[in-house]
C-alpha positions in Angstrom: 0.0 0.0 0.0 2.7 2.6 0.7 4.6 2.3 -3.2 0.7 2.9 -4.0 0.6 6.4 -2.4 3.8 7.1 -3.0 3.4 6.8 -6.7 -0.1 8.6 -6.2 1.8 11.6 -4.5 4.9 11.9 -7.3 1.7 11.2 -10.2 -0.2 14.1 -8.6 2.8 16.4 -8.5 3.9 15.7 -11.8 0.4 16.3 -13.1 0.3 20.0 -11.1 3.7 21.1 -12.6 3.0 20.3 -16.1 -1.6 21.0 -16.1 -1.5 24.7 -14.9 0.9 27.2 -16.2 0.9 30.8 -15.0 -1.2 34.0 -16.4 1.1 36.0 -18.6 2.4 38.7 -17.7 0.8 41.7 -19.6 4.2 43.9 -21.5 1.6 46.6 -22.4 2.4 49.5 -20.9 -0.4 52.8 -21.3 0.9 56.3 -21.7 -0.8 59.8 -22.4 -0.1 60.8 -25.5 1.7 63.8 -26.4 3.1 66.0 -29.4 6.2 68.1 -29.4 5.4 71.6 -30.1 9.4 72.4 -29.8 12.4 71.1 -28.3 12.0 70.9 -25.1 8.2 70.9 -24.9 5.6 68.6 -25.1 2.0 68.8 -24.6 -0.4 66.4 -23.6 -3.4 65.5 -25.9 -5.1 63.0 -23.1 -5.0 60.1 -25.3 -4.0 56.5 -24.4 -1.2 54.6 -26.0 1.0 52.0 -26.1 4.7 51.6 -25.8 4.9 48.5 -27.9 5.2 48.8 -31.6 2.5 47.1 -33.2 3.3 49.2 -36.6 -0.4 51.0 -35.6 0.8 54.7 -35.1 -1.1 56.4 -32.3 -1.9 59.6 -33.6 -3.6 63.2 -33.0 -4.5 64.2 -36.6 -1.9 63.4 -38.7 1.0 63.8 -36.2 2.3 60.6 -33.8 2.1 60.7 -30.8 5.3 60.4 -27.8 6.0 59.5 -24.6 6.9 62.3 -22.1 10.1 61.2 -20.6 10.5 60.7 -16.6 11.8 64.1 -15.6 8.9 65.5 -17.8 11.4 67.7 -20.1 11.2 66.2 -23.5 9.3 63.1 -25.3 11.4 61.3 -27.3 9.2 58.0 -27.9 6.6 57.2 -30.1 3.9 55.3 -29.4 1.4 52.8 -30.5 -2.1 52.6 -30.8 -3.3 50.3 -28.0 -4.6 47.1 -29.5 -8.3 46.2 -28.7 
């Protein structure tokens, strides 16, 4: 009886590692939107976007839109139009 639940125990492990794989994690990151208006300054046009390049150009009009960079003074990144 004790082989018996021992191979139970190592088939029910083996089963759990291999049934259930983790959620993914989400790369999308959403950002405001903003244009450059001159070096140096950006503003914001309060539209959501994505960081990932999905070749969908987030846009305001005709002009892309960029990331504002962390200490707020320039935005030097395109971004994407968030797929839905």
């Amino acid at each position: 009886m004790r082989p018996a639940l021992m191979l139970s125990a190592f088939g029910l492990a083996i089963f759990s590692a291999f049934a259930f794989k983790p959620a993914e994690k989400s790369t999308l990151a959403v950002h405001k939107g903003y244009i450059q208006t001159s070096p140096g300054n950006c503003e914001n046009k309060m539209i959501d976007c994505q960081d990932v390049d999905n070749g969908q150009p987030c846009l305001f009009g005709a002009v892309q839109l960029r990331r504002l960079n962390a200490s707020g003074t320039s935005c030097p990144t395109l971004l994407w139009k968030i797929d839905q």
